[in-house]
N, C-alpha and C positions, 0 to 999 in steps of 0.2 A: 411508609410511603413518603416521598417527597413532601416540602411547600410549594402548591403553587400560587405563581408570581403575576402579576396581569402589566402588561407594559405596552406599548404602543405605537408603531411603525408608520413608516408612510412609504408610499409606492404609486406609482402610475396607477390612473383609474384603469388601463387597459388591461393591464397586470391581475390588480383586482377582480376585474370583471373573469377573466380568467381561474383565477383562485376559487373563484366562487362556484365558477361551472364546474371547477373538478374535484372540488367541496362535496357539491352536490350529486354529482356521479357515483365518489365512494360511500354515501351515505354517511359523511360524518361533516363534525362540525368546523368551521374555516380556522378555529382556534387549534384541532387537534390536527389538520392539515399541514399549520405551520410547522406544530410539532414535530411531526413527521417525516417532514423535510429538512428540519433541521437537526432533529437524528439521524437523517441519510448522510447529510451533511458531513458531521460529524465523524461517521462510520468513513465515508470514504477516505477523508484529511487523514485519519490513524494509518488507514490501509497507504497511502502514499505516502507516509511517514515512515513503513515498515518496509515496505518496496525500497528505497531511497538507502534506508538501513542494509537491507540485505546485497544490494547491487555496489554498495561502497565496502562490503564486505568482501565479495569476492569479485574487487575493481582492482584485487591488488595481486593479479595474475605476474608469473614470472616475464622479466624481461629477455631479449637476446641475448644478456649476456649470462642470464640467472640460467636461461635454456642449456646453453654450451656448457655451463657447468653440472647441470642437471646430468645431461648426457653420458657427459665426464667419468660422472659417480657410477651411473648408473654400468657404464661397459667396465671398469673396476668390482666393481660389485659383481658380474658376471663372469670376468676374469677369476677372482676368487672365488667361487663356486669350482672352478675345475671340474674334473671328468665327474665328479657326484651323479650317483643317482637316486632319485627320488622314487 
C-alpha cells in the first residue's frame, strides 16, 4: 500500500463549505473526498490524452489528391480482374 502524505491547500470558505456538505452526504471523510476527486481528475486527463492520441491518428485521412489516386488503383485493380469468376 501506498505512503500517505498530509499536505495542505487553500480555497474559498464557500468552496469549503461545499466540500463539506458533500463530505458529509457520501459518508466519508473531506480528506478522502479530495482524494477522490483527484483520482477522477486524473482518470479523465489520461482519457483526453488518449482521445487526443487516437483522433491525431486517424487525422491523417487521404487528401483529394490521395483520393484520385486511390480511385485510380482501384478501377486498374478491377480492370485486372477480367471476366474471373469467383
Amino acid at each position: 500500500m501506498a505512503t500517505s502524505v498530509k499536505t495542505a491547500i487553500s480555497m474559498q470558505e464557500d468552496l469549503l463549505i461545499e466540500v463539506n456538505r458533500i463530505a458529509e452526504e457520501l459518508k466519508v471523510s473531506r480528506s478522502r473526498l479530495f482524494v477522490l476527486a483527484v483520482q477522477d481528475f486524473i482518470k479523465k486527463q489520461e482519457s483526453q490524452k488518449l482521445l487526443a492520441q487516437i483522433n491525431d491518428a486517424f487525422s491523417d485521412l487521404p487528401d483529394a489528391e490521395e483520393k484520385i489516386v486511390q480511385s485510380g488503383m482501384r478501377r486498374k485493380y478491377i480492370d485486372s480482374l477480367g471476366d474471373e469468376s469467383w
